[in-house]
C-alpha positions in Angstrom: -38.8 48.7 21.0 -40.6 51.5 22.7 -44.3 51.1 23.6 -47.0 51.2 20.6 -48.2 54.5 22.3 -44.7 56.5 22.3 -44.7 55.3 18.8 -47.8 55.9 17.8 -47.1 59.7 19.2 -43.9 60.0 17.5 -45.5 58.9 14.4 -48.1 61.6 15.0 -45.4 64.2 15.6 -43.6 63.4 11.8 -47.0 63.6 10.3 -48.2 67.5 11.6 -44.6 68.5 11.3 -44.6 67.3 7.7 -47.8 69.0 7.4 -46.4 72.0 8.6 -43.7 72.0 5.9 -46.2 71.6 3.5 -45.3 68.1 2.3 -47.2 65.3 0.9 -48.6 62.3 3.0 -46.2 60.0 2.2 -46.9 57.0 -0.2 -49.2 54.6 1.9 -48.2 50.4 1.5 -49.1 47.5 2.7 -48.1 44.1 3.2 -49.4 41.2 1.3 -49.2 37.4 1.7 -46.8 35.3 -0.2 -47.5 32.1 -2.8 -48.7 29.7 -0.3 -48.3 31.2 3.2 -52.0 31.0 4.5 -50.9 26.9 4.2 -47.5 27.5 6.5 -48.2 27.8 10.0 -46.6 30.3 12.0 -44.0 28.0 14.7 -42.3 30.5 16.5 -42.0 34.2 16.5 -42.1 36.6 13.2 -39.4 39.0 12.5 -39.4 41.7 9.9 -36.6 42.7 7.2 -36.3 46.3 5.8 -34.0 46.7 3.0 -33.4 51.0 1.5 -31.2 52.5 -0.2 -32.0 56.1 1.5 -30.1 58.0 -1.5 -27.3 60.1 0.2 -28.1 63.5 0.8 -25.1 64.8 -0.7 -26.2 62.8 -4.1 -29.5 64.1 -4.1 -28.7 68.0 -5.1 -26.8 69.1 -8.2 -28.6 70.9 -11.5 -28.9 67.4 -13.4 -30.3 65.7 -10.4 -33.8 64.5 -10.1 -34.7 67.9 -12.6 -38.7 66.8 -12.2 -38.5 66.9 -8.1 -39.2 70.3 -6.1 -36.3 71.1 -4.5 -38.1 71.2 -1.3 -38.9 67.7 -0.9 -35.0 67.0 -1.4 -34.2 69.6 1.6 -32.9 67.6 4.2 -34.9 69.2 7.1 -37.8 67.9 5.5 -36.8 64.9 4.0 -35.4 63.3 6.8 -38.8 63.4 8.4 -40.2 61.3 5.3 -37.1 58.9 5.9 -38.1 58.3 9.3 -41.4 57.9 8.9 -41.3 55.1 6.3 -38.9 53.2 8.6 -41.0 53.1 11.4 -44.5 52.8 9.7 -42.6 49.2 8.7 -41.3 48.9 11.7 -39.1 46.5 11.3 -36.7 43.8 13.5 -33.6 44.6 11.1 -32.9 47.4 8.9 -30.8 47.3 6.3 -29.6 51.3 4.6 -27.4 51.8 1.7 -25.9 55.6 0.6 -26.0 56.2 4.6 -24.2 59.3 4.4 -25.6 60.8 8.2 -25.4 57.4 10.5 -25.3 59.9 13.6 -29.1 61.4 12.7 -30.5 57.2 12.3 -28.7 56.3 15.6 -30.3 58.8 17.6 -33.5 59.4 16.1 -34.1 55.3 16.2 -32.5 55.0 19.5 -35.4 55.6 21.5 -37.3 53.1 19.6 -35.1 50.2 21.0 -32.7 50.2 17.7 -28.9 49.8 17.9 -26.6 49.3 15.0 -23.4 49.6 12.4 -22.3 51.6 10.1 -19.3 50.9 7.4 -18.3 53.6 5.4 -17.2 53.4 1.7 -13.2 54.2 1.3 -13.7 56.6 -0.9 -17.3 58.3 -1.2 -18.4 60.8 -3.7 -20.0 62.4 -0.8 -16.6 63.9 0.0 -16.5 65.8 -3.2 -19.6 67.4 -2.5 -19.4 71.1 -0.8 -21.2 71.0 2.9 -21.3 67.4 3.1 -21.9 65.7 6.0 -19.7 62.8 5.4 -19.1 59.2 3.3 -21.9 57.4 2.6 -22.0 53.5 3.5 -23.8 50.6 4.6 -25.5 50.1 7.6 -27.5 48.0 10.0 -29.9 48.6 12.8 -31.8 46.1 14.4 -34.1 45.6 17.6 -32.5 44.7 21.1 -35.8 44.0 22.3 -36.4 41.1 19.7 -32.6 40.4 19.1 -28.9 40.1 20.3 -25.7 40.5 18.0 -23.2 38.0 18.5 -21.2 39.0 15.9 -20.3 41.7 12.9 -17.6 42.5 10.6 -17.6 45.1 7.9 -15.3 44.2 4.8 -14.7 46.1 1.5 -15.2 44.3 -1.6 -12.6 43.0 -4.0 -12.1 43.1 -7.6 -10.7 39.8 -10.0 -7.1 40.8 -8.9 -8.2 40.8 -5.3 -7.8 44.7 -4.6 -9.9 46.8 -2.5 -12.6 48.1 -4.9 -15.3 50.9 -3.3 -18.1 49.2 -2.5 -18.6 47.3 1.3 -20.6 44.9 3.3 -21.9 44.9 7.2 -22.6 41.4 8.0 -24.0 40.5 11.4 -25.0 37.5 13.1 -27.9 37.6 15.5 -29.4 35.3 17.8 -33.4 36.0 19.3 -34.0 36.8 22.5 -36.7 34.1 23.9 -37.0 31.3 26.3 -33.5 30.7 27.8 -34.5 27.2 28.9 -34.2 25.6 25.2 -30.9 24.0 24.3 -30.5 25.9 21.3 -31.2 29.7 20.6 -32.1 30.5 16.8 -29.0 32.2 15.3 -28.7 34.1 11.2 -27.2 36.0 9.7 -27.9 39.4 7.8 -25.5 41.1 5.2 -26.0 44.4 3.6 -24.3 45.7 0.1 -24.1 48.4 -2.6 -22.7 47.1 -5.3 -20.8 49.3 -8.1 -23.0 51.7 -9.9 -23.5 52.6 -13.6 -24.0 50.8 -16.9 -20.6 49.4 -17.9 -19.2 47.9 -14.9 -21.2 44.3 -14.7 -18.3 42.2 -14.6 -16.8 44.5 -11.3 -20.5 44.0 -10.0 -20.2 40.3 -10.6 -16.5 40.2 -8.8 -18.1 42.2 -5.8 -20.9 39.4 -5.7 -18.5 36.6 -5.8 -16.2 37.6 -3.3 -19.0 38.5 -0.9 -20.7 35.1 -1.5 -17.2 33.8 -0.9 -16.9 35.6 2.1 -20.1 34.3 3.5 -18.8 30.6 3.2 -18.3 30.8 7.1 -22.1 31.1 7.6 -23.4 28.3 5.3 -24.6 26.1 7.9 -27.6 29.2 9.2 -29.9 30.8 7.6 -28.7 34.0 5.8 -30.5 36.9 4.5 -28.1 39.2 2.1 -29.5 42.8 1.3 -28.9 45.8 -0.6 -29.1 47.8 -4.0 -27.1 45.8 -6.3 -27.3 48.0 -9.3 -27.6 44.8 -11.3 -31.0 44.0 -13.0 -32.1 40.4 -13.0 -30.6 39.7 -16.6 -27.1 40.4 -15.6 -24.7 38.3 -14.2 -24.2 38.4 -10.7 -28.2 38.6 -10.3 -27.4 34.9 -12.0 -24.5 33.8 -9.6 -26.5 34.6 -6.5 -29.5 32.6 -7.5 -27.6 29.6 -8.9 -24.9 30.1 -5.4 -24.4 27.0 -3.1 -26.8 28.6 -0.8 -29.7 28.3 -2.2 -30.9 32.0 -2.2 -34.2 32.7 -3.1 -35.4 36.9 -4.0 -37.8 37.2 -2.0 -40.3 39.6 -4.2 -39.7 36.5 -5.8 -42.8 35.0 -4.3 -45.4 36.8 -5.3 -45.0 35.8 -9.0 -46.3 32.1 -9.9 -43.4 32.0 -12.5 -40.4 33.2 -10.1 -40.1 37.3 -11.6 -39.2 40.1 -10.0 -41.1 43.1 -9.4 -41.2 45.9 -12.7 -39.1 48.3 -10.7 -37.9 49.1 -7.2 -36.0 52.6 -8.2 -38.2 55.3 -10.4 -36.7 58.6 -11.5 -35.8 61.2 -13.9 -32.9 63.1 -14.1 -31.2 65.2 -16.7 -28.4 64.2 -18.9 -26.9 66.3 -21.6 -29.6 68.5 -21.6 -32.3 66.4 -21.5 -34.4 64.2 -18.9 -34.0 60.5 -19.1 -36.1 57.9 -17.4 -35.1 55.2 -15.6 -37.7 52.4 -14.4 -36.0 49.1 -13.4 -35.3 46.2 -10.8 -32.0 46.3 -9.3 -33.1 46.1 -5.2 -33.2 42.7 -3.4 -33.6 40.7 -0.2 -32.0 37.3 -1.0 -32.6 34.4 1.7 -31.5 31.1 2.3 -34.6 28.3 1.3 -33.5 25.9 4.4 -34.5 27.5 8.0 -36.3 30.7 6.8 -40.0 30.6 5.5 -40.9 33.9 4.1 -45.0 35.1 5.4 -45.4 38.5 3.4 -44.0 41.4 1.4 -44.3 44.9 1.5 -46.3 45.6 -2.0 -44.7 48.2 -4.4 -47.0 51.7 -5.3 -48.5 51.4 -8.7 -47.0 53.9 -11.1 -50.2 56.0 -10.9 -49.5 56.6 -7.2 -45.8 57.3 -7.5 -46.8 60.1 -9.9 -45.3 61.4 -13.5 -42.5 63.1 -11.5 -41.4 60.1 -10.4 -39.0 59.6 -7.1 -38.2 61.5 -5.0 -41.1 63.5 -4.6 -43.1 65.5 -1.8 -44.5 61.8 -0.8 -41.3 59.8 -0.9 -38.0 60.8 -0.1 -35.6 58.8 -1.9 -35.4 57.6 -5.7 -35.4 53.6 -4.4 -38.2 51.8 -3.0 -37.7 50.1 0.2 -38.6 46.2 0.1 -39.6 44.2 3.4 -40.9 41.1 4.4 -42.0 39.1 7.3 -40.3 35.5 8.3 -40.0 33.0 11.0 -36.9 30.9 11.3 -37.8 26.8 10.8 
């Protein structure tokens, strides 16, 4: 990546500007130590894992949308500047984006911060239907050539039962770190990033999605894998169940913060209106799943309190989308 002081400028630059457009400081985290880490010493280098769903720009207006957030903070001239911001104050070696629906405007405002990545676009995205769009949303993922090299990607769209092409895809990449060239063997993993189907009533597509992903994944059993993205599924349903019970022994990694293996109390916020009337939704359905063998997991980016998200909930004029991003730092054993 660029230097800490070109960052540290940029970063600058986001905050007057914001300022400027009279919004909010965005929400300020921080990263906390896993169950056990201060006993697990630190063997080679530490990456960093950033998993958002960005909400799409083209799924963030409409009169039943988001009803308690100022319509300013959903502008995209001034959202966008939030969305940046909270990428690089994580900063991380791999990024992970669902309901990408402006790949072009990550690309090249990442870019000179040492990024490169993928985009996959849904087949058929509601972003379309929406007038002034500025394209399909998908998946993506960007990660650091300073820290890392690709060596291999393929984008699939997930399948139902019957084995049709449902709407929902997956960017899976395998990387390798840059290092000492002189070792025999050069640490390799693998990082895939989904959006599984949306809305209450469609569990058993969700759990056909998660199986033939998990299927398709077969191919990298023998690394370690990190698999990312909104799921749409809270920890009760089913595929939340197949994932943690797979053959690869995947582990949530929010996971680790609780002595008795639970999730977080939410990682999406919001209010919107429904037939007339605003309904609140508060619930877990975002997750970084790894591997146990070859990836030991240091910290976690810590979720704001509910106090500090506000009664408004998300979006708001100090966070630009209605999900929470989730990060964490690990080193490959």
């Amino acid at each position: 990546m660029s230097d800490s002081s070109t960052e540290d400028k940029f970063m600058s630059w986001l905050r007057e500007e914001s300022a400027k457009r009279e919004l909010h400081p965005l929400l300020e985290r921080s990263f906390v130590p896993v169950q056990g880490a201060s006993a697990q010493p630190s063997n080679g280098p530490v990456l960093r894992i950033m998993q958002w769903n960005i909400l799409a720009q083209a799924l963030s207006m409409g009169d039943d949308n988001f009803v308690c957030c100022p319509e300013k903070a959903l502008n995209w001239e001034n959202r966008k500047l939030h969305l940046v911001e909270e990428i690089l104050c994580c900063r991380p070696h791999i990024l992970c984006l669902e309901e990408v629906d402006n790949f072009s405007f990550f690309q090249e405002s990442l870019m000179n911060f040492g990024y490169m990545g993928i985009f996959y676009p849904k087949p058929n995205s509601p972003c379309m239907n929406v007038e002034n769009n500025t394209g399909p949303d998908g998946c993506a993922v960007l990660y650091s050539t300073k820290h890392l090299i690709l060596s291999e990607s393929n984008s699939i769209v997930l399948q139902d039962e019957s084995g049709l092409d449902t709407n929902q895809v997956s960017v899976i990449c395998k990387f390798q770190l840059k290092g000492d060239n002189s070792k025999e063997t050069v640490p390799e993993f693998c990082v895939a990033v989904t959006h599984l189907k949306a809305k209450i009533g469609f569990d058993k597509l969700r759990f056909q999605q998660g199986k033939h992903l998990l299927k398709y994944l077969d191919k990298y059993s023998t690394i370690p894998l990190f698999i990312c993205g909104d799921f749409n599924a809270e920890p009760t349903e089913a595929v939340y169940d197949l994932f943690q019970k797979s053959k690869f022994g995947l582990v949530s990694v929010y996971t680790h913060l609780s002595n008795e293996g639970k999730e977080p109390p939410y990682t999406t916020w919001k209010i919107r209106g429904e037939f007339g009337e605003n309904k609140e939704s508060c619930k877990t359905i975002d997750y970084i799943w790894h591997t146990k063998k070859g990836i030991n997991v240091k910290s976690v980016l810590a979720f704001p309190s509910g106090e500090a998200i506000g009664e408004n909930r998300l979006p708001s004029m100090t966070y630009p989308s209605d999900h929470l991003s989730l990060a964490c730092d690990f080193e490959l054993v």
